[in-house]
N, C-alpha and C positions, 0 to 999 in steps of 0.2 A: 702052155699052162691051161688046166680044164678049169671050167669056171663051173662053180656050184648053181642048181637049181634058181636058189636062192636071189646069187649076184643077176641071174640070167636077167630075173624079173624085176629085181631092180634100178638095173640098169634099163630095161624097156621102159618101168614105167618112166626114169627121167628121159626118156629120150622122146616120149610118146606128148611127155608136160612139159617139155621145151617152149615149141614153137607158141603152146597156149600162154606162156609164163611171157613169154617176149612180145607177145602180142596185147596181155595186160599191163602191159611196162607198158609199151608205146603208148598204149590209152589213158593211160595214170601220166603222162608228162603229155598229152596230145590236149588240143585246147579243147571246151564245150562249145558246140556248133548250136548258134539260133536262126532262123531263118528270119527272116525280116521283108516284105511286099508292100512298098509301098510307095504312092504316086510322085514321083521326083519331075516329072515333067511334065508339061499338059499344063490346062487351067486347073484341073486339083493339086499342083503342088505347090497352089500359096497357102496350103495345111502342113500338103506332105512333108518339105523340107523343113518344117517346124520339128514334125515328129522324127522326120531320120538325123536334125542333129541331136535332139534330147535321147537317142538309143545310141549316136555315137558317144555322147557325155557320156550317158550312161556306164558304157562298152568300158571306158576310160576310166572311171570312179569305181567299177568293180575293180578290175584289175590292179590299180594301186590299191585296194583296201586289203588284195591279197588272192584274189579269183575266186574258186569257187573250191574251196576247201585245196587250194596249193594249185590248180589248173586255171589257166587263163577261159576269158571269155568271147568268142567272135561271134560278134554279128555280119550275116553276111546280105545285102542286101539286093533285091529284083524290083526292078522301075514294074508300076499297076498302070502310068498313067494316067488317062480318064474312060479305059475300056475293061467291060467285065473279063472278057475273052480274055485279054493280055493280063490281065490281074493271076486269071486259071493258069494261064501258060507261065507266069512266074514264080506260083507255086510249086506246081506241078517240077520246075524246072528244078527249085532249094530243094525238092524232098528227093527228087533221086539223083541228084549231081552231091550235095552237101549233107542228106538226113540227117536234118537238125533233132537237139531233142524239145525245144518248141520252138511255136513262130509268133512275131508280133505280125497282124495283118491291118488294111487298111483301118482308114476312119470312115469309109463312105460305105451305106450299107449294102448298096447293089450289088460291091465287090465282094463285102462278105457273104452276102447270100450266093456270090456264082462260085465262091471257092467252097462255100460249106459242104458240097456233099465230095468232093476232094479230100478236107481235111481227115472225114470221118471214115472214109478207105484206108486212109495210112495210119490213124489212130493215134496222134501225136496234141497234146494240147495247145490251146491258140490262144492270145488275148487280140482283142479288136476292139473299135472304139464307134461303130457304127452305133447310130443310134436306135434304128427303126427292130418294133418292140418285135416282129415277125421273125427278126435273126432270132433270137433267144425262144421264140415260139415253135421255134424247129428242134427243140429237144437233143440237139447234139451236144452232149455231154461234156466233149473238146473244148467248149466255146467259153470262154472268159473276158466279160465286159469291163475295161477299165473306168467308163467314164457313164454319166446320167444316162437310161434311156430316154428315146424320145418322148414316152409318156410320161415322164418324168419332167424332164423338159416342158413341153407343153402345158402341165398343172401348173409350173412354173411362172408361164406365160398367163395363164387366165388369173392364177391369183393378181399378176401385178397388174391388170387390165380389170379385176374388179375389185382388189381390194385397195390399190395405190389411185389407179386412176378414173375408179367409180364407173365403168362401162355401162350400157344401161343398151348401147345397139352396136356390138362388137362387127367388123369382119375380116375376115381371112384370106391371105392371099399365098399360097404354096407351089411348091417346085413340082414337077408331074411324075414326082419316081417315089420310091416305095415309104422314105423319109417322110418328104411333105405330105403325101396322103395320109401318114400315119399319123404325122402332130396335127394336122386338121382336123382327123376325124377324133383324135384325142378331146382336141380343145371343144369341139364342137358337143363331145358328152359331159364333158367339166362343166360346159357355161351352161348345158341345158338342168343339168343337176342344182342348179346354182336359180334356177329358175329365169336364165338370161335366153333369150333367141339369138341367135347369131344373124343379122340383118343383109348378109350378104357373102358370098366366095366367088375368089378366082385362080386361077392355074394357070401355069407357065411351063413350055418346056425347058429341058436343060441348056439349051444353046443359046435361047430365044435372048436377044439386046434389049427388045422394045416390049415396054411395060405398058404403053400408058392408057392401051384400051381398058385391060384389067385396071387402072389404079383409077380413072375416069370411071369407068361401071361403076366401083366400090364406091368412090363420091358421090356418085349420085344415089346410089342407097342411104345413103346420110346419116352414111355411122360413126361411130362419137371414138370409135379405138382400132387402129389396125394393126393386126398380127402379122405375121409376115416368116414364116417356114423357108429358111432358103442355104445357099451354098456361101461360100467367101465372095467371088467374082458378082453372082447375078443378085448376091443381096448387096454390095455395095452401088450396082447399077440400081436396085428397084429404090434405093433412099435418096440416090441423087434425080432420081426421074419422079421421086413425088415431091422435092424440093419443086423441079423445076415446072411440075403444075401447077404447085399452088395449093397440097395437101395440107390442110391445117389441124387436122386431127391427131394426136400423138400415136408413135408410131413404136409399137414391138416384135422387136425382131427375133431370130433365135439368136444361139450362139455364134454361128460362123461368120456373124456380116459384121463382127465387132474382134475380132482376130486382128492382130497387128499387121498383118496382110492387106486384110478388107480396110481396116482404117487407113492405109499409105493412098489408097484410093478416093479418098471422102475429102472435102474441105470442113470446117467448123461449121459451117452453115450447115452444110446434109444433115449433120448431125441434133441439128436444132430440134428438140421434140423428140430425141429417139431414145427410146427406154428398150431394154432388152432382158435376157440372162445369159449366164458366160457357167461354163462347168464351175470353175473356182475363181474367186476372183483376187487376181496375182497382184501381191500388195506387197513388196522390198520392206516398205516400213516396219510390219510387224516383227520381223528380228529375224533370228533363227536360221530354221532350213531354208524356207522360203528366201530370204534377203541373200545367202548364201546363192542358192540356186539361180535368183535373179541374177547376177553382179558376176558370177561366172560364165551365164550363158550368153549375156550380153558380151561380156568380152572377148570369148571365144568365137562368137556368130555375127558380130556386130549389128543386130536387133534384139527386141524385146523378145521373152517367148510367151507366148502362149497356152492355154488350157490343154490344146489337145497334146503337144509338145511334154508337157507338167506329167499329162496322165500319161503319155509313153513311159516316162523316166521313173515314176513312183510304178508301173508294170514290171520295168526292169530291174527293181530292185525288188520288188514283190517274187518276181522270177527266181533273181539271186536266191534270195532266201531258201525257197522251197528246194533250187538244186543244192545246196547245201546239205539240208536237212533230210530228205531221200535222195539226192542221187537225181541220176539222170533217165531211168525208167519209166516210161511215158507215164502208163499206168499207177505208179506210185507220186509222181510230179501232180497229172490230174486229183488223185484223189487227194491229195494235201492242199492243191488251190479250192476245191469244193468245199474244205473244211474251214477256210479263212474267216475268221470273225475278230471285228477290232483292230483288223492291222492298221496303223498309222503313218500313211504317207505324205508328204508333201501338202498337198492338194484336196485331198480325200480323206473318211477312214474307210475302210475297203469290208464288206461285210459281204458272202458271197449268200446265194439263193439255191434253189432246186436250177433255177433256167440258168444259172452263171452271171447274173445281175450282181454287180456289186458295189454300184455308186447311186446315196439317195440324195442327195444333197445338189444346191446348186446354189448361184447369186442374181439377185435380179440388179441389174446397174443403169445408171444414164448419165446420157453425158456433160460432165463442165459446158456450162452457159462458155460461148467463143473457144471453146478450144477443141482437143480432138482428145483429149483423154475422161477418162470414163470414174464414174465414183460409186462405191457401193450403197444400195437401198438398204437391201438386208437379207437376209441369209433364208435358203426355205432348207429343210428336212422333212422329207417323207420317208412312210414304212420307219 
């Protein structure tokens, strides 16, 4: 039987739109792929496993709400632990074993700065939760901050050191990487605008146990407030080693030395005098998502969570959305996170910038007289 012109080529075209037609079936029932980097072991993962279980909730809360328009959502995750290097190489490793169609990357900024010029080859969008203002000053377009920057943070810090606690001869005592140099040298142009002198600094490397030449120098400058830039681990050391000199000045920290982490580490006493800011500050009682989100994760994880953990999860759901609403196309995902104004998450409301800044808000807190939990001061909003 001859076959017409006609059938010839319509039979080629379905046999030519076959394999395309069954290759977008697989992909229409195949899950969306996120990549995920971040420190599960080492001294940075009294952060990290905060934030890798709020992407695994996360992962879980998508997925019963319905995925991402009928397709499930995987996170796939690669240990950073506390090296740039290995951060690069776990990238490196999600983008060509997995190609996600975005990543959530660490919260330390050293790591974001060694993966940044990585991300920006593969063109794929990223949220990270670093805070130092030099990530965002790199102009990679990718780069989506969920949580305060450091400058941000730090106005934070000098307000509550001269509006709450009247400073008059502040000083600073920071971690020696790109972070604490940053909110140092933040605070030190807040106070000077402010017409305050900053009476003294000191620096620490990352590894370093022993504080008490710096916290000894600072005393003897005989300054009335100390600031203190630091990580979870070495800023719960630097509070218990100015307890045990004999620091009587009140003492503000950043966020990370006040993590349920860094507090398992403290007694009531360290804590005597120490006023800080935390990104949001996580309060059950107010009702709602919050109280929700508390009382879940507690009993999934069996601790408290934390800010950085909060801002993972309101990411992931900020994430959600936009695959939803375009799809998974780097390029259309990115320019729909740039356009973000108003969103309302958990934690935050998310308002995105030209640099990908998208949290101005924080709390400044101190701690319950004897105990180990924390109360809020009051809320600051910048920008």
């Amino acid at each position: 039987m001859k076959m017409t012109r006609q059938e010839f080529l319509k039979a080629l075209l379905a046999a030519t739109a076959m394999p395309w037609v069954a290759a977008a079936r697989a992909e229409q029932g195949s899950p969306i792929v996120v990549g995920a980097t971040v420190p599960m072991t080492g001294p940075l993962s009294l952060t990290g496993k905060q934030y890798h279980n709020s992407l695994m909730m996360a992962e879980e809360d998508i997925n019963k709400a319905g995925g991402i328009n009928g397709r499930s959502l995987k996170i796939v995750f690669e240990d950073t632990q506390a090296s740039n290097s290995t951060a690069v190489n776990a990238f490196v490793k999600l983008a060509q074993e997995n190609k996600p169609s975005l990543f959530f990357l660490s919260s330390y900024s050293t790591q974001n700065l060694a993966v940044e010029p990585e991300l920006k080859k593969i063109q794929v969008p990223a949220f990270y939760a670093g805070g130092a203002d030099v990530v965002a000053e790199a102009g990679n377009e990718w780069m989506f901050r969920v949580r305060p920057a450091d400058s941000v943070s730090a106005e934070g810090m000098v307000q509550c050191a001269l509006n709450v606690l009247k400073a008059k001869k502040p000083g600073i005592l920071y971690i020696q990487n790109d972070f604490g140099q940053g909110g140092a040298r933040t605070a030190v142009e807040r106070f000077g605008a402010a017409g305050v002198t900053v009476a003294g600094m000191g620096a620490y490397g990352q590894n370093d146990k022993d504080f008490s030449a710096q916290l000894l120098g600072l005393r003897g400058k005989d300054i009335d407030v100390l600031l203190i830039f630091n990580y979870p681990q070495d800023g719960a050391l630097v509070l218990r080693q100015a307890k045990m000199l004999g620091l009587k000045m009140p003492l503000v920290t950043s966020s990370a030395a006040l993590v349920p982490a860094a507090l398992q580490l403290l007694s009531p006493a360290d804590l005597d005098g120490v006023w800080g800011v935390v990104d949001t500050f996580i309060d059950p009682s107010v009702g709602g998502r919050m109280q929700d989100f508390v009382e879940r994760f507690k009993a999934k994880f069996g601790t408290d969570p934390d800010p950085y953990g909060l801002a993972y999860y309101d990411g992931a759901m900020l994430a959600a959305e936009g695959l939803r609403k375009v799809g998974t196309d780097p390029k259309a995902l990115r320019d729909w996170f740039a356009t973000v104004k108003g969103w309302q998450g958990i934690g935050h409301l998310y308002s995105y910038d030209a640099k990908g800044n998208g949290v101005f808000d924080l709390a400044v807190v101190k701690s319950k007289a004897g105990t180990k939990s924390l109360e809020l001061v009051q809320t600051i909003k910048l920008n």
